[in-house]
C-alpha positions as CSV (number, residue, x, y, z in Angstrom):
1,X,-60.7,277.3,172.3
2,X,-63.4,278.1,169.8
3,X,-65.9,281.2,170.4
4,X,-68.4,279.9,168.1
5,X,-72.1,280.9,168.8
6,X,-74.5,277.7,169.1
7,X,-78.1,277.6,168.2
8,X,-80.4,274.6,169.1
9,X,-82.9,273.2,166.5
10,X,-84.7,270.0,166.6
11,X,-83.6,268.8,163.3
12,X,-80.5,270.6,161.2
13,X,-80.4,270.0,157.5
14,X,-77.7,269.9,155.6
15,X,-78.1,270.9,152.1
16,X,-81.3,272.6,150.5
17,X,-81.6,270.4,147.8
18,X,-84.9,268.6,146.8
19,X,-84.6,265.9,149.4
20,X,-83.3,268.2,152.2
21,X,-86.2,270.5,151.7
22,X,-88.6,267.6,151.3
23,X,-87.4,266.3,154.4
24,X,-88.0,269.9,155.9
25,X,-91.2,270.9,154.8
26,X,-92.6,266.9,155.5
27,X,-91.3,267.8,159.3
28,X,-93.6,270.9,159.8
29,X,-96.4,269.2,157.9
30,X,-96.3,266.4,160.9
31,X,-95.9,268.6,163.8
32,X,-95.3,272.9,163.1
33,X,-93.7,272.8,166.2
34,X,-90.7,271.4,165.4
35,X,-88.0,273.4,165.1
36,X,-86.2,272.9,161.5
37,X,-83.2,274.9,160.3
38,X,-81.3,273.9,156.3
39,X,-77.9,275.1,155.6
40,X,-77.6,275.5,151.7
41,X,-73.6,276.2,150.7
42,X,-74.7,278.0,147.1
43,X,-75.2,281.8,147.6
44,X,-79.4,281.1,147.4
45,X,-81.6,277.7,147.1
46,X,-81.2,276.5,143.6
47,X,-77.9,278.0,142.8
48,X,-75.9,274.8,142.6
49,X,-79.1,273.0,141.6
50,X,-77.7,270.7,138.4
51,X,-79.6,268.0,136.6
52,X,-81.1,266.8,133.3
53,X,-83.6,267.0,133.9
54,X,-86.9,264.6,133.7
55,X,-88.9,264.1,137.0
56,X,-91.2,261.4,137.8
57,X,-93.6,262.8,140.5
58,X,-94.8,260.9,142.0
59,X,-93.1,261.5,145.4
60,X,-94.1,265.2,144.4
61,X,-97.5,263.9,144.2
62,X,-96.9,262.3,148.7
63,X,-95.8,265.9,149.6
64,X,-98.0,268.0,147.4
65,X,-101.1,266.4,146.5
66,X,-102.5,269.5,145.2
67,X,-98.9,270.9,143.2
68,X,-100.5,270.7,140.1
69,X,-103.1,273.5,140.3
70,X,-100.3,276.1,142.2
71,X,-97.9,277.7,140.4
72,X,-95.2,274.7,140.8
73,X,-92.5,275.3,137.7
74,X,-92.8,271.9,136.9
75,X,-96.5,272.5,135.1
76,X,-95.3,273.2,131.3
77,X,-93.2,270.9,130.6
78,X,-95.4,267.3,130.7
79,X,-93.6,265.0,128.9
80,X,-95.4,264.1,125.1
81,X,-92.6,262.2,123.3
82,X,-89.7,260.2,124.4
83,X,-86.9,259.0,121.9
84,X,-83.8,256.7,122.4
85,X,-81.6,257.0,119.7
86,X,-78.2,254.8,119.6
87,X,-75.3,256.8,117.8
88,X,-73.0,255.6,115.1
89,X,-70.8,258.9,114.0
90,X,-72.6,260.2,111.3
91,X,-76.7,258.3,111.7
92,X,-79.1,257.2,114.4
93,X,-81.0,254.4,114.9
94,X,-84.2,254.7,116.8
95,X,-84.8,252.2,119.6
96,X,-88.3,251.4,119.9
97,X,-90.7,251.4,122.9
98,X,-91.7,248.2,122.5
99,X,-87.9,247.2,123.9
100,X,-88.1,248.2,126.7
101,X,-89.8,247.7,129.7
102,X,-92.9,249.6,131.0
103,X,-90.9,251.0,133.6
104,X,-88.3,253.0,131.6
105,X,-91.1,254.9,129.6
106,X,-91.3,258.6,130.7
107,X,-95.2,258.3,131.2
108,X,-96.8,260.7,133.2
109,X,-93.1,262.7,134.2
110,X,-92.3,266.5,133.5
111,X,-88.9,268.1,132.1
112,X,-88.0,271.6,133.5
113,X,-85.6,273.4,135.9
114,X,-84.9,270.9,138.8
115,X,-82.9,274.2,140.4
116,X,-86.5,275.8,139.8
117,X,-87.9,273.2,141.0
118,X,-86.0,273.4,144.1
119,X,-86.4,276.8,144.8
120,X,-90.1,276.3,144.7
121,X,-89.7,274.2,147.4
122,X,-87.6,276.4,149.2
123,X,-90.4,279.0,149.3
124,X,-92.6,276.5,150.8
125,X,-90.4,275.5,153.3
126,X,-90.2,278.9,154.3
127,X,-93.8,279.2,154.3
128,X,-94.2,276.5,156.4
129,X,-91.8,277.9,159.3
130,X,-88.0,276.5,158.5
131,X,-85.3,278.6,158.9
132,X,-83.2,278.5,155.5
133,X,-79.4,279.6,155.4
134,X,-77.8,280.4,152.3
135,X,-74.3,281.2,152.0
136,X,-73.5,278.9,154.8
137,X,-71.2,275.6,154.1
138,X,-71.2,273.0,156.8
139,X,-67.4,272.4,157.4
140,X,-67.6,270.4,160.6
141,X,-69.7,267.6,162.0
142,X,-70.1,268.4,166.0
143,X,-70.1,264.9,167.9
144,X,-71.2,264.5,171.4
145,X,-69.4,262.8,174.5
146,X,-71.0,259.6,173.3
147,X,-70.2,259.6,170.1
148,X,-73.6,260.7,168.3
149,X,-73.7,263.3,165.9
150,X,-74.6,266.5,167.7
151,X,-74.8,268.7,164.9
152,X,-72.8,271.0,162.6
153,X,-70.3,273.9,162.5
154,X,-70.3,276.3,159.5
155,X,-66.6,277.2,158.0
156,X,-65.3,280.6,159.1
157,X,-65.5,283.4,157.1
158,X,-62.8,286.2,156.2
159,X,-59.7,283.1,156.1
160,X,-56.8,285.0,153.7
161,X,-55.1,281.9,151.7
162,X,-52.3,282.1,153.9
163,X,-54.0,281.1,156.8
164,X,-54.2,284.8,158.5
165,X,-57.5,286.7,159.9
166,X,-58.5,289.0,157.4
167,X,-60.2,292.3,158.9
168,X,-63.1,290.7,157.9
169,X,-62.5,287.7,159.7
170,X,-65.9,285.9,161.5
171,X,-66.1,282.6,163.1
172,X,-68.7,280.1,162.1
173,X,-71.5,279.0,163.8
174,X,-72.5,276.1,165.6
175,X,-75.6,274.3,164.5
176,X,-76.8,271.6,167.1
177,X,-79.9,269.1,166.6
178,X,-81.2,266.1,167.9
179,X,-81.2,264.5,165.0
180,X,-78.6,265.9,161.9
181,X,-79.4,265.0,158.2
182,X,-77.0,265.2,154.9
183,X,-78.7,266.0,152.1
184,X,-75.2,267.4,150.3
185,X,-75.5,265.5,147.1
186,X,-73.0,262.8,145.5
187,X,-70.1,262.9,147.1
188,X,-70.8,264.8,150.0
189,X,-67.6,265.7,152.0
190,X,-69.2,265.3,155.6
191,X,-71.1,262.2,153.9
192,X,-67.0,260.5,153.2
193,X,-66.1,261.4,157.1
194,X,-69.8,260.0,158.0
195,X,-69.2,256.7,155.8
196,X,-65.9,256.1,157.5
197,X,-66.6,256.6,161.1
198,X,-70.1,254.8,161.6
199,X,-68.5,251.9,159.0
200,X,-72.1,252.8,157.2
201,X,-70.8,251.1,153.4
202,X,-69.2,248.2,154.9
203,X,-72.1,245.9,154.1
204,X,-72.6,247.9,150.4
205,X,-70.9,248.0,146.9
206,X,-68.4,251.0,146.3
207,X,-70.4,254.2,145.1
208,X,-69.8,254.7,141.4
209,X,-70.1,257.9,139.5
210,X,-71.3,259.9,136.2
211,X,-69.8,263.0,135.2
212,X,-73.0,265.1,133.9
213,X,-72.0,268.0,131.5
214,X,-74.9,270.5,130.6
215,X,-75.8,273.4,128.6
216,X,-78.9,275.3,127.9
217,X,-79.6,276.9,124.6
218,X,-82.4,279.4,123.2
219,X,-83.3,277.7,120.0
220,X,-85.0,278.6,116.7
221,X,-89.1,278.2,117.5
222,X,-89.6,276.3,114.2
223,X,-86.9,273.5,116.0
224,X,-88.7,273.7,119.3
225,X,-91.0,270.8,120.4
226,X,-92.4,271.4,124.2
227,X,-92.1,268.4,126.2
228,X,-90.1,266.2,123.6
229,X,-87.3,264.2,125.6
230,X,-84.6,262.3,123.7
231,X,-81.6,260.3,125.3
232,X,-78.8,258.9,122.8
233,X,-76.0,256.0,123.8
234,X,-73.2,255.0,121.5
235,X,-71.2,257.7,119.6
236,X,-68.7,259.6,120.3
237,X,-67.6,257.1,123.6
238,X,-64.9,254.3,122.8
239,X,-64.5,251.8,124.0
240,X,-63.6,251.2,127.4
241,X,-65.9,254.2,128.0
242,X,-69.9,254.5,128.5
243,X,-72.0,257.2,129.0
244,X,-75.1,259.1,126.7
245,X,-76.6,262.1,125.7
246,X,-79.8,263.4,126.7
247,X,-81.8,266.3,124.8
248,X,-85.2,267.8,126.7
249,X,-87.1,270.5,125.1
250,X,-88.3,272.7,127.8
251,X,-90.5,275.9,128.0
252,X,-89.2,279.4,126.3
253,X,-88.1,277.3,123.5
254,X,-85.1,276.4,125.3
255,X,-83.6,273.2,124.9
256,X,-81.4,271.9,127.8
257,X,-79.2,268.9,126.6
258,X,-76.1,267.5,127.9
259,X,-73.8,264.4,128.5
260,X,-72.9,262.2,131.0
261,X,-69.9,260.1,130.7
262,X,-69.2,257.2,133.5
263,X,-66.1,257.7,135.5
264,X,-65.1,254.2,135.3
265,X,-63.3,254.8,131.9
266,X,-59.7,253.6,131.5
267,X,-57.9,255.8,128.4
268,X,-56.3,258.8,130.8
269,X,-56.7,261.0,128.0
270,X,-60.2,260.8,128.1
271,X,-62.2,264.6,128.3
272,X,-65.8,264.1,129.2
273,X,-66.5,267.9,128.4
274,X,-64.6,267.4,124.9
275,X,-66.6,264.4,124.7
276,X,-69.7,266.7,125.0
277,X,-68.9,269.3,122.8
278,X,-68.2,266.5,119.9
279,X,-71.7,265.2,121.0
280,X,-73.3,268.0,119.6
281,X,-71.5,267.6,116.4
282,X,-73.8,264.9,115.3
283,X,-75.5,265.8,112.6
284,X,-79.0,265.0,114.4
285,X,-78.1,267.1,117.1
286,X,-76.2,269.9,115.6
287,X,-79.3,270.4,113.4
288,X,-81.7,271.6,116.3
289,X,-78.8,273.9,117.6
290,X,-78.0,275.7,114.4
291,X,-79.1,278.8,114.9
292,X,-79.4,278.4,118.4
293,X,-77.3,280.4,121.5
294,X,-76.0,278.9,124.4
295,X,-77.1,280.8,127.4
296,X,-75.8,278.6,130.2
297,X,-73.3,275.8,131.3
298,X,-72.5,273.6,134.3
299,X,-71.2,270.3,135.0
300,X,-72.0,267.7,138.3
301,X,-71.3,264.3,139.3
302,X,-74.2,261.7,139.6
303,X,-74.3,258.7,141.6
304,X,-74.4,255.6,139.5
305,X,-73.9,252.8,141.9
306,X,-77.5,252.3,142.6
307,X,-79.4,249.5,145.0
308,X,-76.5,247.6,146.2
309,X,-74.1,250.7,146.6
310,X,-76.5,252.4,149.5
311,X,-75.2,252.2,152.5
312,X,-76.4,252.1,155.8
313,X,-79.0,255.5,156.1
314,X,-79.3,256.1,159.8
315,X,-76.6,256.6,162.6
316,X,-76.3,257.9,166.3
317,X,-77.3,261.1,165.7
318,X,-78.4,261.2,162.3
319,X,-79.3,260.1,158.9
320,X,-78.4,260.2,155.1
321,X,-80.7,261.0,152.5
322,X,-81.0,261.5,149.0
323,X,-77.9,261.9,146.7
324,X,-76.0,261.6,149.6
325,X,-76.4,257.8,150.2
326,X,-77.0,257.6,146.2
327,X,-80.6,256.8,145.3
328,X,-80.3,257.4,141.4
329,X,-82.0,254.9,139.1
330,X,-79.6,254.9,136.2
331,X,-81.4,253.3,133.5
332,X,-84.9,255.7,134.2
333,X,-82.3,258.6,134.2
334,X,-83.8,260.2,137.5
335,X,-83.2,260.5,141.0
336,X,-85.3,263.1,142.1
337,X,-88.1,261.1,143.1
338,X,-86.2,259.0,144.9
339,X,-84.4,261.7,146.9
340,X,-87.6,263.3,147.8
341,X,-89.0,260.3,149.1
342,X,-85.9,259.4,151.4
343,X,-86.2,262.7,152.7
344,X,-89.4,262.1,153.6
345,X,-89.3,259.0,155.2
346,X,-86.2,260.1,157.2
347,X,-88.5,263.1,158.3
348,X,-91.1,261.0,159.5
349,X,-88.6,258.7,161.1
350,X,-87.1,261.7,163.3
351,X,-90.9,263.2,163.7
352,X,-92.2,260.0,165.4
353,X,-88.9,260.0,167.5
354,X,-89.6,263.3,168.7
355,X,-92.5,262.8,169.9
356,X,-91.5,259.7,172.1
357,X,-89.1,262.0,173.6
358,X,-86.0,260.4,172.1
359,X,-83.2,261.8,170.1
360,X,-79.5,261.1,169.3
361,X,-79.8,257.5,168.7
362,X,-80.5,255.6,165.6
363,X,-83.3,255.9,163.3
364,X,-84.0,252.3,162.7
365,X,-87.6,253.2,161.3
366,X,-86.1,255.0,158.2
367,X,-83.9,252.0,157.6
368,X,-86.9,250.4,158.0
369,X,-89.3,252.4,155.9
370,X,-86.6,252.7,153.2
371,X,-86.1,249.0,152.7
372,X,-90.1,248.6,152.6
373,X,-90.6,251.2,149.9
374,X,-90.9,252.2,146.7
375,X,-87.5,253.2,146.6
376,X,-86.0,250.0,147.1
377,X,-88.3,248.1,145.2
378,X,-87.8,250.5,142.2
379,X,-83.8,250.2,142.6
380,X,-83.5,246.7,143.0
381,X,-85.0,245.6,139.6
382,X,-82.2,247.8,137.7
383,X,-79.3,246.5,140.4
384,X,-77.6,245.0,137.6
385,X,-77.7,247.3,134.2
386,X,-75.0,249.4,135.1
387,X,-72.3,246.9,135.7
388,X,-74.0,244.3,133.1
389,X,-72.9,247.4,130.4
390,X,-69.9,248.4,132.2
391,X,-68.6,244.0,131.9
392,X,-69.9,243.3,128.4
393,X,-69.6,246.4,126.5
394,X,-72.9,249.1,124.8
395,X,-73.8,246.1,122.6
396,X,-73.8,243.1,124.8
397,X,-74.3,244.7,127.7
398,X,-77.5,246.7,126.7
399,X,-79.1,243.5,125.6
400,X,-77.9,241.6,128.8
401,X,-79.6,244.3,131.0
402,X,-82.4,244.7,129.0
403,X,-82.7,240.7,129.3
404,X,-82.7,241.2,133.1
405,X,-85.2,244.3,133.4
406,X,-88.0,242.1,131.6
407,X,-87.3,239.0,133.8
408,X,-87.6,242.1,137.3
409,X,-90.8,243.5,135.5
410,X,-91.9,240.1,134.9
411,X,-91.3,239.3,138.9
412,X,-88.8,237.0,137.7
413,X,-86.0,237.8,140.0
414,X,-82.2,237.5,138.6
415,X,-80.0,235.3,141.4
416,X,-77.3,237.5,141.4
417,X,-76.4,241.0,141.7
418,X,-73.5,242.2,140.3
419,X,-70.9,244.5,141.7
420,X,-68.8,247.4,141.4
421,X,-65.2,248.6,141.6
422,X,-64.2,252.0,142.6
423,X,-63.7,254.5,139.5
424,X,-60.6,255.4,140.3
425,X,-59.3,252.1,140.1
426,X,-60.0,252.0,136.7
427,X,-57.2,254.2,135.0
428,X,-54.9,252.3,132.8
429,X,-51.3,253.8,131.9
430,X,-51.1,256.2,129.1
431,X,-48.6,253.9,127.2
432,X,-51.4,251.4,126.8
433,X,-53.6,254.4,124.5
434,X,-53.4,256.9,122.0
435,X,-54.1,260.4,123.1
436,X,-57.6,260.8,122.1
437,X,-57.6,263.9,119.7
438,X,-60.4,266.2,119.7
439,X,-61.3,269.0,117.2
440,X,-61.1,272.5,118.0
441,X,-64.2,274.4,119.4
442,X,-66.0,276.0,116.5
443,X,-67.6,278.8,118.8
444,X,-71.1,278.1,117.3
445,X,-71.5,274.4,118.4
446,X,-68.6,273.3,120.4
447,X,-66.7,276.1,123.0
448,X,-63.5,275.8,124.9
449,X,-63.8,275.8,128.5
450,X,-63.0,279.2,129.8
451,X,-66.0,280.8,127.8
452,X,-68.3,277.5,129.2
453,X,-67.0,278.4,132.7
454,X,-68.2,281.9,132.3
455,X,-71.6,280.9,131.6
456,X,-71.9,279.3,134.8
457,X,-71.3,282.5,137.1
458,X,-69.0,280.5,139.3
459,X,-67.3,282.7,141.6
460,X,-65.2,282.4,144.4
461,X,-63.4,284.9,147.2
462,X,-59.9,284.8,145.7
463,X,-57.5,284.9,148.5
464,X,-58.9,282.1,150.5
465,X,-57.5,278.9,151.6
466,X,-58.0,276.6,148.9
467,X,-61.0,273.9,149.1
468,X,-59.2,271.5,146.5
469,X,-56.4,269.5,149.3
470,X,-54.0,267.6,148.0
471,X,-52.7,264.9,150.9
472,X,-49.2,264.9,149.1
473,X,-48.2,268.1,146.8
474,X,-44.9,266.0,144.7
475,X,-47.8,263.2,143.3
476,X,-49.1,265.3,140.6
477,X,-45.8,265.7,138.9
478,X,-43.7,262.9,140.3
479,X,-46.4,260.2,139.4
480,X,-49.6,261.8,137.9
481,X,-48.1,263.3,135.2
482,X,-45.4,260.7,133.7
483,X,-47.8,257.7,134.6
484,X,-51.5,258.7,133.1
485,X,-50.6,261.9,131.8
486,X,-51.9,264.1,134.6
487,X,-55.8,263.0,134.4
488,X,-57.1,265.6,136.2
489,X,-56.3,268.4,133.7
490,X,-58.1,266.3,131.3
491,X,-61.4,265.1,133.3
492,X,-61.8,268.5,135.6
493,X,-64.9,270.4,133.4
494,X,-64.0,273.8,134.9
495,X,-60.2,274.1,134.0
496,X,-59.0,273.9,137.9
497,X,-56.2,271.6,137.5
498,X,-53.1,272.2,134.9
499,X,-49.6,271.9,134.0
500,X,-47.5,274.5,133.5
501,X,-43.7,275.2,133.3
502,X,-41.4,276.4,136.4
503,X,-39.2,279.6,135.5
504,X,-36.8,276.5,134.9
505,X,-38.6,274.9,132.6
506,X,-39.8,272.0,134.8
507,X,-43.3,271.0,135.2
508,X,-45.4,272.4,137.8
509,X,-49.4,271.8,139.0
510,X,-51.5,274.4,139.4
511,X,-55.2,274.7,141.0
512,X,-57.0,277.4,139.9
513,X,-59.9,277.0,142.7
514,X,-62.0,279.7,141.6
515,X,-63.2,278.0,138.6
516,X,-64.2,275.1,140.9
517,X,-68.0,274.5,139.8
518,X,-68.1,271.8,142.4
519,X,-68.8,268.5,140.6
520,X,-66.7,266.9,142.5
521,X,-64.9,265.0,140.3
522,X,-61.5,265.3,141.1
523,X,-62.1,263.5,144.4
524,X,-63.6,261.0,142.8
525,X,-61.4,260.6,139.4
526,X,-58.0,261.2,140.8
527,X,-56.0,257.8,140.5
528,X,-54.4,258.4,143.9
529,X,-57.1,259.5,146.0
530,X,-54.8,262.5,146.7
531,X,-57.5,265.2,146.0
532,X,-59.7,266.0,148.8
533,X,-62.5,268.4,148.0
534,X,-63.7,270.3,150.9
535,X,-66.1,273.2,151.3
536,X,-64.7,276.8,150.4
537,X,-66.4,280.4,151.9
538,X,-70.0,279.6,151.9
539,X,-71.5,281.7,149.0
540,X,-69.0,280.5,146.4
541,X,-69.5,278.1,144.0
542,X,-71.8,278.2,140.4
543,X,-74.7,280.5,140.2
544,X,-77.1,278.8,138.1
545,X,-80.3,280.4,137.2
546,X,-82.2,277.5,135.8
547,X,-80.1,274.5,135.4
């Protein structure tokens, strides 16, 4: 029997991201009465806050009309130029604006700290009257006798890795709401269990993922051009491999630039961070680094499935919203507008519920709002770029889904929508490919990954159960290994997952959990579904001061 303490809130948050906390503060602007409570599992808001990032604001705009003449973090960095380059190893060749449509120009958006960001918003929700816990994971969704989600239970704390009560040893606490929402980001755990027992993808395309890799770096002044956004495609990625490169030069004469490789690849050899660290080997990009010091690092997995890989939003009980139902627009490279704005519809869904005296059923009107907004109107044109590139190749593909955008902007709708197939699907056998070969970090451009783990202030209680479960222990070596070469020792961007050899010489897999910078990757990427991420001791994770 558990002991947990309960506490009763209208609406319980899950995750203190930018759509949780929209969804939050647009509550208590409706009705301050409401009782409103967000459970954030990073240490404080912001602190597993990772993107680009370049934010369109206009959902910003809805919440805040006024954001502009506060001190929002957002207010130096205005976009003034915007580049595309495509990569060949050693040149660049500019694409211009002219190609492409209206829509993909960065107009009117603003580069910065989206964890900044997020803490800004934080401060306002807390100004506002919600309750915001850091340091505390959801690890359970609570269901009532009907079947409804009743709420959440936070993991206990002071669990020794063996499974014994450590003297510090506290249970968690029981969360219950009327309505619940996930706001957890891509590949939310309690998202997965949510998916599964409400059927909400049945009707929707598989979600597909990004691996985003980022660093920030303090560069020479003289190099430094506020507000100048660049995004490269092409080189270093083979083929059977896409992804890009994205550069934005943001306040402090910092530059925050990164890659994101798609984890639909098929050569099992593939590294996206290696990939990343030969990125900024070009000589167009190693040129603005020379000089230069990296300050921080941090890696995250993005949603890439877009319109027709949403599924279902509301359920008995509760909703999803933002990154956790997977409202990215891939080609604009941004999602936060569109997370915002789910969270705010959901919150007006629940608001108007509330005050009709209703709660634990389903919030139709947010499926409802959602499918008559911006949102979807902004997703559907693009439904098809992703997997137009992912079928025909960079080349092709690019002009087949740059074909399609100006037929969508043009209201010419495209009869077809394409679909997807799960990225884990995708692996071929390593006898089909040459072990990629990288070169060696050069510890001025390029690092290895223990000193690029540092830099991201990930820390973990050691002797606690660990949060990476595999469903059966031989696969790793018995098939992983022999078959694709052990891919998760090659796509993890924190060093978790290796190989080493048994005091009889025989290989054996090792997690090292405490580097776990919670991308997520591994549950997504592993060929065998095998690796289930779950939440470890709220509190742990990255600690990232402006990513």
């Amino acid at each position: 029997m558990s002991n947990r303490e309960s506490v009763e809130y209208d609406i319980v948050i899950v995750g203190g991201g930018p759509a949780g906390l929209s969804a939050a503060i647009r509550l208590k602007q409706i009705d301050e009465n409401i009782s409103v409570c967000v459970l954030e599992k990073g240490s404080e808001i912001g602190a597993h806050i990772l993107s680009g990032a370049v934010i369109d604001p206009k959902a910003l705009d809805e919440l805040y009309p006024d954001w502009r003449e506060s001190d929002c973090p957002l207010i130096p960095g205005k976009v003034t130029k915007n580049l595309h380059w495509v990569l060949t190893k050693k040149r660049k060749f500019a694409l211009p604006h002219l190609m492409l449509p209206p829509f993909l120009h960065n107009k009117g958006t603003y580069t910065g700290s989206l964890g900044n960001l997020t803490r800004w918003l934080g401060s306002r929700a807390e100004d506002l009257g919600v309750e915001i816990f850091p340091g505390f994971a959801a690890a359970e969704i609570l269901y009532r006798e009907d079947g409804s989600v009743k709420g959440v239970a936070t993991g206990a704390m002071g669990i020794a890795r063996d499974g014994t009560h450590k003297d510090s040893y506290e249970e968690g606490l029981e969360l219950h709401g009327k309505y619940v929402m996930f706001a957890e980001g891509a590949r939310g755990h309690l998202t997965k269990q949510l998916k599964k027992t409400f059927s909400l993808d049945a009707d929707s395309q598989p979600q597909i993922y990004g691996l985003g890799i980022k660093e920030i770096w303090d560069v020479d002044p003289k190099k430094h051009a506020l507000g100048t956004v660049l995004h490269t495609q092409g080189w270093p990625l083979a083929e059977g491999s896409n992804g890009g490169g994205f550069l934005y030069h943001q306040e402090n004469n910092q530059i925050a630039l990164g890659f994101v490789t798609w984890l639909n690849y098929d050569n099992p050899s593939l590294s996206p961070f290696k990939e990343m660290q030969r990125w900024k080997h070009h000589p167009e990009i190693s040129t603005l680094l020379e000089g230069g010091k990296r300050v921080a690092y941090g890696a995250r997995a993005i949603n890439d499935g877009g319109w027709q890989s949403v599924p279902n939003l509301a359920f008995p009980g509760g909703a999803l919203i933002g990154c956790s139902a997977g409202f990215v627009n891939v080609p604009r490279i941004k999602g936060t507008h569109t997370a915002m704005k789910t969270g705010m519809m959901a919150a007006e869904a629940a608001a108007a519920a509330l005050k009709a005296g209703r709660e634990a059923d389903v919030l139709n009107e947010y499926q409802a709002a959602y499918e008559d907004s911006w949102v979807y109107k902004e997703l559907r044109q693009v439904r098809n770029v992703l997997p137009a590139v992912e079928k025909f190749g960079d080349f092709l593909g690019s002009i087949f889904a740059g074909m399609m955008m100006w037929m969508e902007y043009f209201r010419i709708p495209v009869p077809f929508t394409m679909k997807h197939h799960p990225d884990y699907r995708s692996l071929r056998r390593t006898q089909h490919y040459h072990p990629i070969e990288y070169p060696k970090p050069d510890g001025k451009i390029s690092f290895d990954l223990p000193s690029s783990v540092f830099l991201s202030n990930t820390n973990h209680e050691e002797d606690q159960p660990v949060h990476l479960q595999l469903t059966d222990p031989s696969i790793p070596v018995e098939q992983e290994l022999p078959i694709y070469d052990g891919p998760s020792q090659h796509f993890c961007p924190a060093g978790v997952y290796e190989y080493i050899e048994d005091e009889a010489g025989n290989p054996k897999f090792q997690i090292n959990a405490q580097n776990c910078v919670h991308c997520k990757t591994c549950d997504i990427k592993d060929p065998f579904q095998n690796i289930t991420w779950v939440v470890p001791e709220g509190g742990g994770g990255p600690n990232y001061p402006n990513m």
